[in-house]
Biotite code that builds the C-alpha atoms (Angstrom):
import biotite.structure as struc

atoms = struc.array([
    struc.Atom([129.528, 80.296, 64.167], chain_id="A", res_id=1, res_name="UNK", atom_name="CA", element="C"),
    struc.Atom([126.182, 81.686, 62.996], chain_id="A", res_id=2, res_name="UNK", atom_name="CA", element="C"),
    struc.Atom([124.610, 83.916, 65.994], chain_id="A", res_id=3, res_name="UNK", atom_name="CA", element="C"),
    struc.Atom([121.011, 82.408, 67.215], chain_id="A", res_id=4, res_name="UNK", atom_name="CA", element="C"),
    struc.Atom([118.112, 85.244, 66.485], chain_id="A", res_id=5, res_name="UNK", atom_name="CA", element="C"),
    struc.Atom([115.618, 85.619, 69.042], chain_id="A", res_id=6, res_name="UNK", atom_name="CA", element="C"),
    struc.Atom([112.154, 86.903, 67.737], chain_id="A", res_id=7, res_name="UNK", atom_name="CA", element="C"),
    struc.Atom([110.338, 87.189, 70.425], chain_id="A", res_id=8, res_name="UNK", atom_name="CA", element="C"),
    struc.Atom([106.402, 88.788, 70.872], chain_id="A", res_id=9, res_name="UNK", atom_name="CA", element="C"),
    struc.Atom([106.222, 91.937, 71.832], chain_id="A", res_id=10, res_name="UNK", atom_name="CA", element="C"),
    struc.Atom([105.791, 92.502, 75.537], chain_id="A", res_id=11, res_name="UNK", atom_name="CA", element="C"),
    struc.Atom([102.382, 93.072, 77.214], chain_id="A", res_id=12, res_name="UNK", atom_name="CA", element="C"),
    struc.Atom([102.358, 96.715, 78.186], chain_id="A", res_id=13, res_name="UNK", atom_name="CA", element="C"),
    struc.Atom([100.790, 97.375, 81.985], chain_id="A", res_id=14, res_name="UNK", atom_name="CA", element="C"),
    struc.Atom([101.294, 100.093, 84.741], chain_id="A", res_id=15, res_name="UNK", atom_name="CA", element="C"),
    struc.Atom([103.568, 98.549, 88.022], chain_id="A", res_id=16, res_name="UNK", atom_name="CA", element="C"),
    struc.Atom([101.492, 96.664, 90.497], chain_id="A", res_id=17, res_name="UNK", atom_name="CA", element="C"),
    struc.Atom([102.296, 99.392, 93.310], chain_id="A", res_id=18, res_name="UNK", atom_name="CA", element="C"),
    struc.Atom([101.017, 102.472, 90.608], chain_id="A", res_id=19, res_name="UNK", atom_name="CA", element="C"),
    struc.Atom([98.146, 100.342, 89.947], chain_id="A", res_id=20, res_name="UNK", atom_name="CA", element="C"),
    struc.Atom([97.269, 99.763, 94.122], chain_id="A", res_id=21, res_name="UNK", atom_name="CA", element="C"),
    struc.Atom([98.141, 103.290, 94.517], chain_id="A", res_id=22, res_name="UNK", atom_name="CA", element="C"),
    struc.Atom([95.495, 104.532, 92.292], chain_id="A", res_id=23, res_name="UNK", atom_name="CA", element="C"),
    struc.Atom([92.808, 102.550, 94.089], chain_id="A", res_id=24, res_name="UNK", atom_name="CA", element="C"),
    struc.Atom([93.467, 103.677, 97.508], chain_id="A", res_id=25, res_name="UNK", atom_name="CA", element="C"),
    struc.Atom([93.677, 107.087, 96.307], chain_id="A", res_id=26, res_name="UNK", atom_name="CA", element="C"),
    struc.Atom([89.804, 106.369, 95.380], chain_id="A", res_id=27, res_name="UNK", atom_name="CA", element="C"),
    struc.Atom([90.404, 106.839, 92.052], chain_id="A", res_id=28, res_name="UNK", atom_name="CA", element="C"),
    struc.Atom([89.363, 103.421, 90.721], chain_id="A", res_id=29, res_name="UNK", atom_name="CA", element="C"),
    struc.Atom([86.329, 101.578, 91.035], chain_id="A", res_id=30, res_name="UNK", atom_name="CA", element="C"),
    struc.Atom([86.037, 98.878, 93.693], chain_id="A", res_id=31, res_name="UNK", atom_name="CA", element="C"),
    struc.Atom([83.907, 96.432, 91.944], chain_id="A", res_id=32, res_name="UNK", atom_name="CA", element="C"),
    struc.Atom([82.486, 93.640, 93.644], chain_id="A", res_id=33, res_name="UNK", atom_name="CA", element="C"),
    struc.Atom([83.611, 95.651, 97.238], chain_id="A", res_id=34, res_name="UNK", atom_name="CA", element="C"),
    struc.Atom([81.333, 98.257, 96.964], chain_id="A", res_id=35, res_name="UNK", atom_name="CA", element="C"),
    struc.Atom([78.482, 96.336, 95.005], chain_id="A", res_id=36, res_name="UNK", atom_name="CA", element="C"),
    struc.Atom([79.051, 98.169, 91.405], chain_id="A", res_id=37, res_name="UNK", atom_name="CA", element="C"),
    struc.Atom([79.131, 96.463, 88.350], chain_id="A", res_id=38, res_name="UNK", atom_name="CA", element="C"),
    struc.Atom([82.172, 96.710, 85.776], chain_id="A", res_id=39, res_name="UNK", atom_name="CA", element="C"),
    struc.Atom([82.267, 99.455, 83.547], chain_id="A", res_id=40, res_name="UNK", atom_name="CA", element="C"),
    struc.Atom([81.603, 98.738, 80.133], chain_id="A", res_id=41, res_name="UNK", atom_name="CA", element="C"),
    struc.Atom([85.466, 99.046, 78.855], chain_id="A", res_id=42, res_name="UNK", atom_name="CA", element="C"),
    struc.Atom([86.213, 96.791, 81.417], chain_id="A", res_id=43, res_name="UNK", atom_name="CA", element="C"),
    struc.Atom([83.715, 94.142, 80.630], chain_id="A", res_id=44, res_name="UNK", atom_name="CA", element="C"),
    struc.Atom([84.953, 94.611, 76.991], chain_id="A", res_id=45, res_name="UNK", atom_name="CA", element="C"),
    struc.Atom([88.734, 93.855, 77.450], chain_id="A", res_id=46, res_name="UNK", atom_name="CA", element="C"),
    struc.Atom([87.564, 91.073, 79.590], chain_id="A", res_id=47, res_name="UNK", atom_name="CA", element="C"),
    struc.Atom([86.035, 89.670, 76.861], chain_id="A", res_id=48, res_name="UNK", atom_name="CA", element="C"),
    struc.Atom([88.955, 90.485, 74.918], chain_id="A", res_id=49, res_name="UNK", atom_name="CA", element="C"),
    struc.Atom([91.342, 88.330, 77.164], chain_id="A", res_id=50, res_name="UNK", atom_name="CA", element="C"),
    struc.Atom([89.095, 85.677, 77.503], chain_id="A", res_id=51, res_name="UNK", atom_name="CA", element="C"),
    struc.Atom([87.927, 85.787, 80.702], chain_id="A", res_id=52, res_name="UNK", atom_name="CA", element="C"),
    struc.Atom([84.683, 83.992, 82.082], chain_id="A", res_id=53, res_name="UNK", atom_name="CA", element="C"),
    struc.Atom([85.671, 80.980, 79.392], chain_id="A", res_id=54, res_name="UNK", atom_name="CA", element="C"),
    struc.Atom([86.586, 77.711, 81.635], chain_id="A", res_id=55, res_name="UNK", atom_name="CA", element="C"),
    struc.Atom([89.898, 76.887, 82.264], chain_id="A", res_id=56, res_name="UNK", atom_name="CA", element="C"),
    struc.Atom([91.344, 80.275, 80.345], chain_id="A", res_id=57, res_name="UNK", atom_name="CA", element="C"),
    struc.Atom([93.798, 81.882, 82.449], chain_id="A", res_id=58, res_name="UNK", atom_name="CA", element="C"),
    struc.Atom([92.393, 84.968, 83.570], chain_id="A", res_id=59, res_name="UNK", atom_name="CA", element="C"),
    struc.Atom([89.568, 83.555, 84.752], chain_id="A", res_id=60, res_name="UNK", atom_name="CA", element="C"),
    struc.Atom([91.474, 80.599, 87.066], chain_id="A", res_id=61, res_name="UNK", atom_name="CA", element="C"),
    struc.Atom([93.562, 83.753, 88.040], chain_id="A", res_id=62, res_name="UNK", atom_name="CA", element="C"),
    struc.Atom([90.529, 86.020, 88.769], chain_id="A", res_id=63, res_name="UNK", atom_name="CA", element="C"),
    struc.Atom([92.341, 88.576, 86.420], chain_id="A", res_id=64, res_name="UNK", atom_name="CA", element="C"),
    struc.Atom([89.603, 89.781, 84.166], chain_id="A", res_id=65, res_name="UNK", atom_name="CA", element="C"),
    struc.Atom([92.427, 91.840, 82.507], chain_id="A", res_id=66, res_name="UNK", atom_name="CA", element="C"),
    struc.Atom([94.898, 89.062, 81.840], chain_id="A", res_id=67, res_name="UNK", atom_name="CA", element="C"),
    struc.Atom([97.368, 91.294, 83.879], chain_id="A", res_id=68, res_name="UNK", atom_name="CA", element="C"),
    struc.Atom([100.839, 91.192, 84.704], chain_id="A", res_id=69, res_name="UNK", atom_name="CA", element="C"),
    struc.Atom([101.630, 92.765, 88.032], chain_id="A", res_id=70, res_name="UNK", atom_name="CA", element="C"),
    struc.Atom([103.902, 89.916, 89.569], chain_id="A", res_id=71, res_name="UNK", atom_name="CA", element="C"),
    struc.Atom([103.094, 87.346, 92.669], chain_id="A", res_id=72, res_name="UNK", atom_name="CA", element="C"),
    struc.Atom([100.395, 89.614, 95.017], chain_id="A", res_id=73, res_name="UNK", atom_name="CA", element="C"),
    struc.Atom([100.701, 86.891, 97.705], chain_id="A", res_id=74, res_name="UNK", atom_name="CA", element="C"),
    struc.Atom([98.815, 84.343, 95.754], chain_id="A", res_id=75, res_name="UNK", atom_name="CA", element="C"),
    struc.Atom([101.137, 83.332, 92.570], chain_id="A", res_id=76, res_name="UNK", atom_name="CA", element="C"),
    struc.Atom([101.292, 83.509, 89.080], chain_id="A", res_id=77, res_name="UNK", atom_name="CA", element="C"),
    struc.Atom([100.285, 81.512, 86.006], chain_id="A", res_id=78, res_name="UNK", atom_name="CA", element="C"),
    struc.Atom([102.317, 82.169, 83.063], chain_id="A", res_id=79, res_name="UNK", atom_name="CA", element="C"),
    struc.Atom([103.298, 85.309, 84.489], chain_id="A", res_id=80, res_name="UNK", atom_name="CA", element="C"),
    struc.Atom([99.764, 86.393, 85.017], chain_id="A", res_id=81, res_name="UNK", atom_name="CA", element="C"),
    struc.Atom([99.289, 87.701, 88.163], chain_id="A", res_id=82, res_name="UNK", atom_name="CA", element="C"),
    struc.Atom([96.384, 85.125, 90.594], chain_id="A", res_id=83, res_name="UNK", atom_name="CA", element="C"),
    struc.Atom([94.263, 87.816, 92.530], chain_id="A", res_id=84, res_name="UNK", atom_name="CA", element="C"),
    struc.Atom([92.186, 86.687, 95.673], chain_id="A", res_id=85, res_name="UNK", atom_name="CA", element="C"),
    struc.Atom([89.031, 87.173, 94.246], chain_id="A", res_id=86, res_name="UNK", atom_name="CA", element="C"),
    struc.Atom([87.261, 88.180, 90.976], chain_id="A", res_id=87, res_name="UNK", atom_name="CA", element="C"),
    struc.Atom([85.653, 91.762, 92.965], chain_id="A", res_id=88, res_name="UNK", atom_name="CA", element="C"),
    struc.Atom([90.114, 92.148, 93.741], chain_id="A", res_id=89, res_name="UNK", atom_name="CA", element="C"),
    struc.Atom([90.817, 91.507, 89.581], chain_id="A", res_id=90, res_name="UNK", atom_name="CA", element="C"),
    struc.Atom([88.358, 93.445, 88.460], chain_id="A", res_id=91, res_name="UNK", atom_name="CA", element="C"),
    struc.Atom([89.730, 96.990, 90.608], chain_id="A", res_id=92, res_name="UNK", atom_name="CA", element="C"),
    struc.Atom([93.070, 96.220, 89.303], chain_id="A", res_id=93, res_name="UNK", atom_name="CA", element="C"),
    struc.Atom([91.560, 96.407, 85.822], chain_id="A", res_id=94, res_name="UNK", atom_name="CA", element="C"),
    struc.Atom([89.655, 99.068, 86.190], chain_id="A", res_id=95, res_name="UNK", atom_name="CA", element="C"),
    struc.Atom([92.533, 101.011, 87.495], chain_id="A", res_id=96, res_name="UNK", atom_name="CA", element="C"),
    struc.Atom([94.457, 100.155, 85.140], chain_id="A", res_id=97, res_name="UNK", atom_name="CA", element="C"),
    struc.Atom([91.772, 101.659, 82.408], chain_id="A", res_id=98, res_name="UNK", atom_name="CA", element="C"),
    struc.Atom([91.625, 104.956, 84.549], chain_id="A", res_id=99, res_name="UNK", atom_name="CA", element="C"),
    struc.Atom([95.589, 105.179, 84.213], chain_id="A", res_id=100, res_name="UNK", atom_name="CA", element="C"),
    struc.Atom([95.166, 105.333, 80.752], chain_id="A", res_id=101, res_name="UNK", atom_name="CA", element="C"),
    struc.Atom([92.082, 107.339, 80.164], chain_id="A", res_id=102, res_name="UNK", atom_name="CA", element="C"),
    struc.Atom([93.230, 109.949, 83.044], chain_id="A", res_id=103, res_name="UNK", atom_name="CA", element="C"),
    struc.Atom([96.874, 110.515, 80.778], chain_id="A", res_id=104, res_name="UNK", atom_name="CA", element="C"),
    struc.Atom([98.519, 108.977, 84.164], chain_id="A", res_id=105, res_name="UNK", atom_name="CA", element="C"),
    struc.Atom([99.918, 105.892, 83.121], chain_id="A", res_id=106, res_name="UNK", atom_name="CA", element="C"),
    struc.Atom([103.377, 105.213, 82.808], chain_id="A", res_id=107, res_name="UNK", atom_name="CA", element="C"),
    struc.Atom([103.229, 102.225, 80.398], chain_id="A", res_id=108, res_name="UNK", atom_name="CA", element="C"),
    struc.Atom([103.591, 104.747, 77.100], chain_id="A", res_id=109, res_name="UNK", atom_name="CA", element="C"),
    struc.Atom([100.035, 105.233, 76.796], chain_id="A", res_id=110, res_name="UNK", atom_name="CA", element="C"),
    struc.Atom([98.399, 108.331, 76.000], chain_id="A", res_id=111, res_name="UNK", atom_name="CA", element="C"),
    struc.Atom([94.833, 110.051, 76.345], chain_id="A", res_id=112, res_name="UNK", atom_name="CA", element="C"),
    struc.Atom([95.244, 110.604, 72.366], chain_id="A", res_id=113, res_name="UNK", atom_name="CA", element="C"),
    struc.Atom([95.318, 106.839, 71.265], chain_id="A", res_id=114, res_name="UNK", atom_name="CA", element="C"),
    struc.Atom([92.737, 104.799, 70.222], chain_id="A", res_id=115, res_name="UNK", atom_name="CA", element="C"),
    struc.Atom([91.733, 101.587, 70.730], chain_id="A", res_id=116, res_name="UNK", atom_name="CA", element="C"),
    struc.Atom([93.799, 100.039, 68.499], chain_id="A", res_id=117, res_name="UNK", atom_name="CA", element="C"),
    struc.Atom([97.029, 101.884, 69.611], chain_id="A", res_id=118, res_name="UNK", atom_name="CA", element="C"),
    struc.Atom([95.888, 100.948, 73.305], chain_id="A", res_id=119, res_name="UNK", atom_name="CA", element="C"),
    struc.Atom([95.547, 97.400, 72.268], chain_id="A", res_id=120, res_name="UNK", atom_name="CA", element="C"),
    struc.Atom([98.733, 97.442, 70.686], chain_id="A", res_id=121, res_name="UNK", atom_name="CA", element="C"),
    struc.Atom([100.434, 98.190, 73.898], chain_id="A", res_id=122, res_name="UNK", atom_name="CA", element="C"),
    struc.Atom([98.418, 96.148, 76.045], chain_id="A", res_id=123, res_name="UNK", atom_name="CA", element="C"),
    struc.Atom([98.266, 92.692, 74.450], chain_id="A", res_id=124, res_name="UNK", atom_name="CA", element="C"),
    struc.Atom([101.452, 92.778, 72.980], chain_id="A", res_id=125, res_name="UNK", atom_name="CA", element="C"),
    struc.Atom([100.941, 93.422, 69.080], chain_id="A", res_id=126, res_name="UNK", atom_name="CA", element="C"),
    struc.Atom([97.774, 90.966, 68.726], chain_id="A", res_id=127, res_name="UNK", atom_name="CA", element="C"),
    struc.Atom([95.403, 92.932, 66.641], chain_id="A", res_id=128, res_name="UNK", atom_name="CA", element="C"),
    struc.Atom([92.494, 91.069, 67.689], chain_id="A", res_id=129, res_name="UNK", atom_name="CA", element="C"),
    struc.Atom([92.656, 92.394, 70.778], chain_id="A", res_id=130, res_name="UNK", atom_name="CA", element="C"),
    struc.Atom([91.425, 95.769, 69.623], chain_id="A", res_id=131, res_name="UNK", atom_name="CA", element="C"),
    struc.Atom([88.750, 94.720, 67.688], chain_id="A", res_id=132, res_name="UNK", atom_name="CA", element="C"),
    struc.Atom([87.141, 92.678, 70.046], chain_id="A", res_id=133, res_name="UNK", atom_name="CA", element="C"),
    struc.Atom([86.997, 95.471, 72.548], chain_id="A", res_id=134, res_name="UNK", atom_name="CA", element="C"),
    struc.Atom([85.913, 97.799, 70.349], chain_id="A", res_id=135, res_name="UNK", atom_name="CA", element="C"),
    struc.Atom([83.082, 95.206, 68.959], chain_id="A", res_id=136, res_name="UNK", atom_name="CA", element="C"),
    struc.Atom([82.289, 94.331, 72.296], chain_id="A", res_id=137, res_name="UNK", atom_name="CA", element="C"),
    struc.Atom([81.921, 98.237, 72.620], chain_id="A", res_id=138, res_name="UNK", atom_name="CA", element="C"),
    struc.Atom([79.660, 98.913, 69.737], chain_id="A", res_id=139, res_name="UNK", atom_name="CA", element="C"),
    struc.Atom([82.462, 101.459, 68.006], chain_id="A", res_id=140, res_name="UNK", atom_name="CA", element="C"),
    struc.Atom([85.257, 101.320, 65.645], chain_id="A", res_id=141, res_name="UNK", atom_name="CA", element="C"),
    struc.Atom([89.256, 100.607, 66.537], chain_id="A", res_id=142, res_name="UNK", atom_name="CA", element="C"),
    struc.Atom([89.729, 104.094, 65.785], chain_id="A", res_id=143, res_name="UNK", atom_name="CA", element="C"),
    struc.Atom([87.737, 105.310, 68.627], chain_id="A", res_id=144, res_name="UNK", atom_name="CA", element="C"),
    struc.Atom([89.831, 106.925, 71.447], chain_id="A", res_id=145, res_name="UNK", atom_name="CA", element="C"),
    struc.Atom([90.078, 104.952, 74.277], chain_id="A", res_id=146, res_name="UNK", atom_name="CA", element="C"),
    struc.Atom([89.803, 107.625, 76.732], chain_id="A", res_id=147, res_name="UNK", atom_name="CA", element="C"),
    struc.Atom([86.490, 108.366, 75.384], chain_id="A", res_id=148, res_name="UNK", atom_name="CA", element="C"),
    struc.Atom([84.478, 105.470, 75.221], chain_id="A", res_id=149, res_name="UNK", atom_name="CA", element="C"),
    struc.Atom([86.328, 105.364, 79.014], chain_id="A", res_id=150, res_name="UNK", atom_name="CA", element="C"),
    struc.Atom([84.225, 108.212, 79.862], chain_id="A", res_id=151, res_name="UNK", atom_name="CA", element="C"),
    struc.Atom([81.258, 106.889, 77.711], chain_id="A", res_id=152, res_name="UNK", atom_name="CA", element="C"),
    struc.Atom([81.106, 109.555, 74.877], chain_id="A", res_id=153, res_name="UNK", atom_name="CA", element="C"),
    struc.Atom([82.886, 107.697, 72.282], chain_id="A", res_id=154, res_name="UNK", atom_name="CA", element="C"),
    struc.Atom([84.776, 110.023, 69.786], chain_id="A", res_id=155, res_name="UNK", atom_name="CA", element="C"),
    struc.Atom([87.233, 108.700, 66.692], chain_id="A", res_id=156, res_name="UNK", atom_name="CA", element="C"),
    struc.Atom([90.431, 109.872, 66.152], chain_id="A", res_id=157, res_name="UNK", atom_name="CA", element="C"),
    struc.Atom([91.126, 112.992, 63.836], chain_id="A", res_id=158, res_name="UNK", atom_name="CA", element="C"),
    struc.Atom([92.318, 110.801, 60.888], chain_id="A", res_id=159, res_name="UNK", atom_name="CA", element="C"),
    struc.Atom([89.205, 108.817, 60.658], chain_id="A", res_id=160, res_name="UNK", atom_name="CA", element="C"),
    struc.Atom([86.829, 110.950, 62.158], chain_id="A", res_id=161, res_name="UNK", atom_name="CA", element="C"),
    struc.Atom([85.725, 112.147, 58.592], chain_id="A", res_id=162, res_name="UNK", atom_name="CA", element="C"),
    struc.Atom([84.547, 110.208, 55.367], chain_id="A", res_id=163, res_name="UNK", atom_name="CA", element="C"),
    struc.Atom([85.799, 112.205, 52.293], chain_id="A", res_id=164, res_name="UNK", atom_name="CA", element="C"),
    struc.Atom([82.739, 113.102, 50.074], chain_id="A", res_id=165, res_name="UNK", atom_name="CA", element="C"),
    struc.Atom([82.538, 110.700, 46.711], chain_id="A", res_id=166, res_name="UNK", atom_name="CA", element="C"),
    struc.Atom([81.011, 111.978, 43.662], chain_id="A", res_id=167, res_name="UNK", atom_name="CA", element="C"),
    struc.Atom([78.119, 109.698, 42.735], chain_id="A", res_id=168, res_name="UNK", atom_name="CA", element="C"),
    struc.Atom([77.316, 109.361, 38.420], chain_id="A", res_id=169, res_name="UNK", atom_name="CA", element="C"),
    struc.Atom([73.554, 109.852, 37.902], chain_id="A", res_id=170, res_name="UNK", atom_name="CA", element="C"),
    struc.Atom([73.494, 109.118, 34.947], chain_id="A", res_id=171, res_name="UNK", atom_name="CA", element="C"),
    struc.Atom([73.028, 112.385, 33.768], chain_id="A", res_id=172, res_name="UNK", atom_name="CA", element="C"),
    struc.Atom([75.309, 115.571, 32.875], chain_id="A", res_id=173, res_name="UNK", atom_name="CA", element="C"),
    struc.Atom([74.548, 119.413, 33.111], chain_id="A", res_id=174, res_name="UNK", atom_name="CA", element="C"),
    struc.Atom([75.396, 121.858, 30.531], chain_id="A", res_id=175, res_name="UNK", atom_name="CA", element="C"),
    struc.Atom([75.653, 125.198, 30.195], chain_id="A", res_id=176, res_name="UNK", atom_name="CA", element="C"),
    struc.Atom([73.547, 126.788, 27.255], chain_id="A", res_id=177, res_name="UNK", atom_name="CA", element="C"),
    struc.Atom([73.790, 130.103, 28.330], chain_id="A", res_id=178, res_name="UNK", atom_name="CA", element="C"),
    struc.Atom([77.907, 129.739, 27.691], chain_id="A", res_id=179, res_name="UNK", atom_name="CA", element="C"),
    struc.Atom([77.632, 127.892, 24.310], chain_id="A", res_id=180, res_name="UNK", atom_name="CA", element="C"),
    struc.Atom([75.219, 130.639, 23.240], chain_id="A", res_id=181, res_name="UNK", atom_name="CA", element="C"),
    struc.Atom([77.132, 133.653, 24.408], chain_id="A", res_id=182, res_name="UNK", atom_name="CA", element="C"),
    struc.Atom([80.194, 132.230, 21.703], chain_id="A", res_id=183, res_name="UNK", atom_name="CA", element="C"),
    struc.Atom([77.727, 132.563, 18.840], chain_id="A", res_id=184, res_name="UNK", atom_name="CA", element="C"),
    struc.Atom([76.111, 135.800, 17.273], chain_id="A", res_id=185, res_name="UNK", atom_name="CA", element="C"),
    struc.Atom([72.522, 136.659, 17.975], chain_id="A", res_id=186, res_name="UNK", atom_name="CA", element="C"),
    struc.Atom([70.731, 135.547, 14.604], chain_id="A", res_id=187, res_name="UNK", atom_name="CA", element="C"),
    struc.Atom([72.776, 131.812, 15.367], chain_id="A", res_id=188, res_name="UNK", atom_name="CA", element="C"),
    struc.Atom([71.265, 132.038, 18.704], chain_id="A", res_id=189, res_name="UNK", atom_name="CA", element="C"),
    struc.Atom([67.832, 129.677, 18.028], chain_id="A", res_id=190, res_name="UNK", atom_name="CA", element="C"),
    struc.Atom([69.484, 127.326, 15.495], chain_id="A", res_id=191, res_name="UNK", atom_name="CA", element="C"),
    struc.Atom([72.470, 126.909, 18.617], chain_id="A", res_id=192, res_name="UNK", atom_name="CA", element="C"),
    struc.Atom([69.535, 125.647, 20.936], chain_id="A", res_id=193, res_name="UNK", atom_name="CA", element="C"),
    struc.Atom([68.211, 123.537, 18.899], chain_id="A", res_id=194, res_name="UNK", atom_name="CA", element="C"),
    struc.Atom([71.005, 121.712, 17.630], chain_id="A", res_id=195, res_name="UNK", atom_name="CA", element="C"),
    struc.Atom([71.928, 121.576, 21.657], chain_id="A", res_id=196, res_name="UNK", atom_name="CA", element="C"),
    struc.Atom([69.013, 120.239, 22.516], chain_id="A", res_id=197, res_name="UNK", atom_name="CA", element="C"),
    struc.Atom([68.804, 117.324, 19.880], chain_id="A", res_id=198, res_name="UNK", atom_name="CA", element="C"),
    struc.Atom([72.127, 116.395, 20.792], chain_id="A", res_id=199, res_name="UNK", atom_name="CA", element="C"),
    struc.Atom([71.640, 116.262, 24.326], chain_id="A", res_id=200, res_name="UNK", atom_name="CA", element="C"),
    struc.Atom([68.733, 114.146, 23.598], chain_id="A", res_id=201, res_name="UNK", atom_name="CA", element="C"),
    struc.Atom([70.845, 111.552, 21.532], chain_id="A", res_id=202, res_name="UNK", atom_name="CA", element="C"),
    struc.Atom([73.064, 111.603, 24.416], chain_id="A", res_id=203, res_name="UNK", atom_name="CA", element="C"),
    struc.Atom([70.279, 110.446, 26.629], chain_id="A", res_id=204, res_name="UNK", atom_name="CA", element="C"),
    struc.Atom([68.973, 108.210, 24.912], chain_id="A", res_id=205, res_name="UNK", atom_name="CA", element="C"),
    struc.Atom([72.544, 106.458, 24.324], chain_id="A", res_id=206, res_name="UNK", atom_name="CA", element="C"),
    struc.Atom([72.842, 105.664, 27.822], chain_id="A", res_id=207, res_name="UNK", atom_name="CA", element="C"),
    struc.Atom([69.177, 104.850, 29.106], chain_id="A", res_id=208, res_name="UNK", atom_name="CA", element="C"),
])
């Protein structure tokens, strides 16, 4: 009998529905809607991301800007994405989720190191897209760590941080006389230059 292989996406990565509530009544997340804020900017990206504010997507018949899975809150599921009472309710569960992992307290296996591409990794479940929409919608690259542009001063990780220096061809090449000159005796000296200096003209000429 031939054993049946299950390959199966990788699950979406999210901090517990009771870590998540915790952090907001700590007053460490941001009660949008509640206290008349707006999103923050990372939120309103990863919104996009999941496809929220597009008609009949999940997240937003769920009022779950961040396509989250915290279980049934006392208002259901869809597809395992938790329903939230209101969008003001969605959007402070996904903004504590992004303090979680910007503060280096989440315990989904995220760090305050990772970029947006590692975080999306986690988070959506391996779709790559995910990162680069948020990070579009953001105005940086995927390689930009999370936590920063979660603080708003966006910084790239150490591996791409830095664009190695290419040499660029002029056109043109530099030689030293002074060298070629020092190899020949003194009374050679003037009939060195010269034949230098025709020869470098040739060259020129060559390759204008």
């Amino acid at each position: 009998m031939i054993p049946r292989v299950f390959c199966s996406r990788p699950m979406r990565r999210h901090d517990s529905a009771a870590l998540i509530f915790s952090h907001l009544r700590r007053g460490m997340g941001v009660m949008c809607g509640l206290a008349g804020s707006s999103p923050s900017s990372v939120a309103q990206a990863i919104a996009t991301a999941e496809g929220y504010g597009v008609s009949g997507a999940i997240p937003t018949k769920a009022n779950n800007p961040g396509d989250l899975k915290l279980g049934d809150q006392g208002y259901g599921t869809i597809n395992g994405i938790t329903v939230f009472p209101s969008a003001s309710a969605g959007w402070s569960a996904l903004e504590s989720q992004i303090g979680l992992i910007s503060s280096g307290k989440s315990q989904a296996g995220y760090s305050t190191d990772m970029s947006i591409s590692q975080v999306g990794q986690l988070y959506s479940g391996g779709d790559s897209n995910w990162a680069k929409n948020v990070a579009a919608a953001l105005g940086v690259s995927t390689d930009t760590t999370f936590s920063s542009v979660a603080s708003g001063s966006p910084v790239q990780t150490a591996s791409t941080a830095s664009t190695p220096s290419v040499a660029v061809d002029d056109g043109t090449d530099s030689f030293d006389l002074s060298s070629m000159l020092s190899e020949v005796p003194g009374g050679a000296s003037t009939a060195v230059l010269t034949a230098a200096g025709i020869g470098v003209g040739l060259a020129l000429l060559a390759f204008s």
